[in-house]
C-alpha positions in Angstrom: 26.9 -19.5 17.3 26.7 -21.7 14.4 22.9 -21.0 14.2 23.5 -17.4 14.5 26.0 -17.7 11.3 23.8 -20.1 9.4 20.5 -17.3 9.7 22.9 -14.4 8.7 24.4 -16.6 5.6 20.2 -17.5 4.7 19.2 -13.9 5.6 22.4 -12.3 2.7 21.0 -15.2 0.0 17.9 -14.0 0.1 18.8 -10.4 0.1 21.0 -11.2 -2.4 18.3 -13.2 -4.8 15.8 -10.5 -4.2 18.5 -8.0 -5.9 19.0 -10.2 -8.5 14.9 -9.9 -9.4 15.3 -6.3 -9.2 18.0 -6.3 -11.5 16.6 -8.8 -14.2 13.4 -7.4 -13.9 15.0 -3.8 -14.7 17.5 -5.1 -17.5 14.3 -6.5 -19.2 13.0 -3.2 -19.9 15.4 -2.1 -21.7 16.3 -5.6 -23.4 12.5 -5.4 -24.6 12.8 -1.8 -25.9 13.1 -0.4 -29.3 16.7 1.2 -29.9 15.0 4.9 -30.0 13.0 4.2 -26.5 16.4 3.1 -24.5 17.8 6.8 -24.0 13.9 7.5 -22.3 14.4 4.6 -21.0 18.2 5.1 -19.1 16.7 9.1 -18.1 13.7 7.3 -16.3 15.8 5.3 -14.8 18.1 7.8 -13.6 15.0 10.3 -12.2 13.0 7.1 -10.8 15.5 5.3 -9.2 18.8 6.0 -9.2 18.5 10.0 -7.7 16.0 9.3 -5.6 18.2 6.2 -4.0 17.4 6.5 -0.4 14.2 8.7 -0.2 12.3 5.3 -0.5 12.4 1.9 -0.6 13.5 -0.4 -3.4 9.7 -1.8 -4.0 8.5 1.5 -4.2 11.1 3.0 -6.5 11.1 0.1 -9.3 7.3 0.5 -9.0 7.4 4.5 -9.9 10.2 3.4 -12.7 8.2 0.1 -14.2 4.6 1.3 -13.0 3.9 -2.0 -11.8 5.5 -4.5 -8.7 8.5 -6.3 -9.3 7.8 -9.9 -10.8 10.1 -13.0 -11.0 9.5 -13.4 -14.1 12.3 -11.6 -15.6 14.9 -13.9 -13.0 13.3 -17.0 -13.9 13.7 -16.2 -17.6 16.9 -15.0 -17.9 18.2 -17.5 -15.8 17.3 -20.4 -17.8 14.9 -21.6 -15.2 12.0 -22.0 -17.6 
């Protein structure tokens, strides 16, 4: 049992993490924008992500909203772990 609750803790940290790129990696976007690009900016988010929620998955969705894959970049920065 304790193996059992030991995966499912390691299998939520990584889950959890892997928001956490998503997330910096979105907020950077818009940290990087000019002030008159971040209202485009909030819509595309809206269109690209946010309505289509569970049509597809999370890789794909960021990708149509960033046109490019997710990168840890944004996590590692932001995070103070560079």
């Amino acid at each position: 049992m304790i193996i059992v609750d030991q995966l499912n803790y390691n299998i939520n940290l990584i889950f959890y993490y892997f928001t956490q790129v998503i997330a910096m990696d979105t907020f950077k976007v818009f940290h990087e924008a000019k002030e008159e690009d971040i209202s485009r900016l909030g819509l595309k988010l809206k269109n690209d992500v946010i309505v289509n929620g569970g049509a597809s998955s999370a890789r794909e969705l960021f990708r149509n909203f960033r046109q490019r894959d997710v990168s840890i970049d944004a996590f590692l920065e932001l995070s103070n772990l560079v």
